[in-house]
Every structure is written in structure tokens, then in C-alpha cells.
C-alpha positions in Angstrom: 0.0 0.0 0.0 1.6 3.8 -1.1 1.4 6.5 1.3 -1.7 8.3 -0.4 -3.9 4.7 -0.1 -2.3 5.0 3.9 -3.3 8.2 4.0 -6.9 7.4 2.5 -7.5 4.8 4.7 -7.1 7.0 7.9 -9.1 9.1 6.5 -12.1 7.0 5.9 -11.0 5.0 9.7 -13.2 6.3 12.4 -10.6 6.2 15.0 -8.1 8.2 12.7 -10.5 10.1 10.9 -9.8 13.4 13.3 -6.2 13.3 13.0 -5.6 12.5 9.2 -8.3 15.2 8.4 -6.0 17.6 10.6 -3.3 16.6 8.0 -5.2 16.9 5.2 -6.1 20.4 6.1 -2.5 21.2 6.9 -1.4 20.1 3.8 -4.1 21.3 1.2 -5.3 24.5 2.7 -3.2 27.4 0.9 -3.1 25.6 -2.3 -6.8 25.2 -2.7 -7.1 28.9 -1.1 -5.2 30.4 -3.6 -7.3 28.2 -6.3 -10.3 29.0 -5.0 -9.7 32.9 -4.5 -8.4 32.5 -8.5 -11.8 32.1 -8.4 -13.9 34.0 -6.8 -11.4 36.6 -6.3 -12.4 38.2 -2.4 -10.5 37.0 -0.1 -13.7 36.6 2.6 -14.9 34.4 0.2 -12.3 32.1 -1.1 -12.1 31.8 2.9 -15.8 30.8 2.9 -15.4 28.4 0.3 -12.5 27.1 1.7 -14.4 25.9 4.8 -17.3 24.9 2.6 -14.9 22.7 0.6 -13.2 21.2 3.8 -16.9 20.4 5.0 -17.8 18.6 1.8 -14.7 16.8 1.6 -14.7 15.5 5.2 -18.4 14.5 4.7 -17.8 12.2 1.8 -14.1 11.3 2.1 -15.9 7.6 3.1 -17.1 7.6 -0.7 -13.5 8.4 -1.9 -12.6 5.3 -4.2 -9.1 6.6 -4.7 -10.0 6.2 -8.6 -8.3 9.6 -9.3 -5.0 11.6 -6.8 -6.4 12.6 -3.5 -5.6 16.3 -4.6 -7.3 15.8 -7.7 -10.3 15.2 -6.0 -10.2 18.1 -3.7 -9.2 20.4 -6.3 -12.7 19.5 -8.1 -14.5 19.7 -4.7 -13.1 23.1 -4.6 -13.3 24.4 -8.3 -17.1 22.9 -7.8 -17.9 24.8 -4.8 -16.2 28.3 -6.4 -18.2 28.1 -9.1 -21.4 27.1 -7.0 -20.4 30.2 -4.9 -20.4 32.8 -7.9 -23.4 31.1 -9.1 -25.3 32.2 -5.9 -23.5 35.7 -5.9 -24.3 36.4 -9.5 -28.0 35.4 -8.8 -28.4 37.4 -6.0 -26.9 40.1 -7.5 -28.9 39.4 -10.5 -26.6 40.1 -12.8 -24.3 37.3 -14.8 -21.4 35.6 -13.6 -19.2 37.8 -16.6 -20.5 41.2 -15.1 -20.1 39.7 -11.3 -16.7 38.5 -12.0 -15.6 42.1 -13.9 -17.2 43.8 -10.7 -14.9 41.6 -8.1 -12.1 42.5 -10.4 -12.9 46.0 -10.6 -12.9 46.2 -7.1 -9.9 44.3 -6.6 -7.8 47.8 -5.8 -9.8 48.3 -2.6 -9.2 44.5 -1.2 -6.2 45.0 1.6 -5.7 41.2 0.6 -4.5 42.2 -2.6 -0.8 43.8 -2.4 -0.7 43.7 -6.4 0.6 46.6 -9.1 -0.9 47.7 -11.8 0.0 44.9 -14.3 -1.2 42.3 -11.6 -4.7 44.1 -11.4 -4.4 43.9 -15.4 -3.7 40.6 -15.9 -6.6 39.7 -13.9 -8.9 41.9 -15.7 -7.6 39.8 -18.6 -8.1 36.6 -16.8 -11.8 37.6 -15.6 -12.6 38.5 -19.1 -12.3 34.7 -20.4 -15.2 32.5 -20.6 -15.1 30.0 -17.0 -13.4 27.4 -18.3 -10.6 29.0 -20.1 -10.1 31.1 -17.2 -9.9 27.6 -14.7 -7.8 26.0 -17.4 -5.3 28.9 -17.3 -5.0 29.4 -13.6 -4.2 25.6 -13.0 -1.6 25.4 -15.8 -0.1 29.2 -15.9 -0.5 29.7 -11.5 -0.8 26.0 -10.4 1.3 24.1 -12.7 -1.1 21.2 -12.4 -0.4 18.9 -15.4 -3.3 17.9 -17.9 -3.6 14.7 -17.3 -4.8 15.8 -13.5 -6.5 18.5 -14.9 -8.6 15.9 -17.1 -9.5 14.5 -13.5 -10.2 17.7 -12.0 -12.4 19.2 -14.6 -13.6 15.6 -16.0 -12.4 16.4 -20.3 -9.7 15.3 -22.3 -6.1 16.8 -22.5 -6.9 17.7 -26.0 -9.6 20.2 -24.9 -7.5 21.6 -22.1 -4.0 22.2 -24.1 -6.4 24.1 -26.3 -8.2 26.0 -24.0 -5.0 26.8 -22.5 -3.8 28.0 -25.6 -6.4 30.1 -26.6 -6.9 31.7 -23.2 -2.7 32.5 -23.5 -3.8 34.6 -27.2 -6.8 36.0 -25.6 -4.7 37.5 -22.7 -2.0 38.7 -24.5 -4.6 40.5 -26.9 -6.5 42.2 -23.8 -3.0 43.4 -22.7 -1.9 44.9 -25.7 -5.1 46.3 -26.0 -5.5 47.8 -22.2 
């Protein structure tokens, strides 16, 4: 048994649930913060994803099969639950997720979380300005450095259709940059 299927079964144990989950959190918590606030931008709510995610995951880490990586699994939990989270936000808002996500970026300048320059704020206009999947497909590969194949697991499609998203988001960007 490899250290992830160790790791696995403590997690789904009962009497080493508490601790393993401990680890877990240790372990995956500012990766999946930073690809959650990617996201959803704020950093209140990449926090309140966050949680949500840890909630979810140590709900149904009994139904883990171990079919795909552990952190390939989280990172969908996560990616599922920032989207879920916009979702809501644009609704309530009544507006669409495009013109919500512009707004958060917009308003990126005022968040004392964000320490960025001018290019930074730009390049996330850039990002924000993608459709969803091009913009998760570029912020695993260009900020994450998650390979495709784990990608296909994360966002359940082929390689093929993520080396060309990635690609086109990469010409869309550099367009919006030139142009702003």
C-alpha cells in the first residue's frame, strides 16, 4: 500500500479520521485557497469556500474510491464549490457571472488582501474577461502548474480540450494586454 492509499484509509478510519483530516487540512489548505480565491477573487470568500470545501470533503471522504489523486479530488470539490459560490453571488446580485466577475475584479484595488501593481490588477482583468473554463484551465496550468492529465480529472475532459483551451486563453490574454 503507497502512502496516499495510507493516508486514504485513515481518512475513511473512524478512529483516525480526526487526525488524518488535521493533516489533510494542513497540507491542502493554501493551495486550494489560492485556487479558489483564482476564483472567486475576495478573499472573505475564497475563505468561505474554503471551509465549505473542507466540509464537503470531510463529509464524503468515506465515498472516496481513490479512482483519481487525493488532490485531484479536492481540487474538483473546490473548483465545484467556487463556481457554486459565484453562481449564488451572481443570482443574487442578478446580474451574470461575466459582469459579477468584472465587478470583483474591478474592485480588486480596494481588497487590503491584494498587495498587487498595476500589471497584476491587469492581468486579472484579462483573466476575468475569459469564458469559466478558459479562465480555470489557465489558472491551473499558468499559476498552479497542475499537469493535464490531473486536470482531465479535476475538470472531468480530455487533454486535447484543455492544451487548447490553455492556448487560446494564452492569445486572448496577450490580446487584452496589448489592448488595455
Amino acid at each position: 500500500m503507497n502512502k496516499e492509499a495510507e493516508f486514504i484509509a485513515q481518512l475513511q478510519n473512524p478512529a483516525t479520521k480526526e487526525s488524518a483530516f488535521r493533516e489533510l487540512v494542513h497540507l491542502y489548505k493554501e493551495r486550494l485557497y489560492w485556487h479558489i480565491r483564482k476564483i472567486v477573487i475576495r478573499h472573505e470568500d475564497a475563505d468561505d469556500v474554503l471551509q465549505n470545501t473542507f466540509i464537503k470533503v470531510y463529509r464524503s471522504i468515506e465515498k472516496f474510491k481513490g479512482e483519481s489523486k487525493l488532490y485531484s479530488w479536492l481540487y474538483r470539490i473546490a473548483t465545484n464549490e467556487a463556481i457554486t459560490h459565484i453562481n449564488k453571488q451572481a443570482k443574487r446580485l442578478q446580474i451574470n457571472n461575466e459582469e459579477h466577475k468584472a465587478n470583483l475584479i474591478n474592485n480588486l484595488q480596494a481588497d487590503v488582501y491584494f498587495d498587487g501593481e498595476e500589471i497584476q490588477i491587469k492581468l486579472q482583468q484579462a483573466i476575468a474577461a475569459l469564458p469559466e473554463k478558459q479562465q480555470l484551465v489557465f489558472n491551473m496550468k499558468y499559476f498552479d502548474d497542475i499537469k493535464y492529465k490531473d486536470m482531465a480529472n479535476i475538470l472531468d475532459t480530455s487533454e486535447g480540450a484543455l492544451k487548447a483551451s490553455y492556448h487560446i486563453a494564452v492569445k486572448k490574454i496577450e490580446s487584452y494586454l496589448l489592448e488595455h
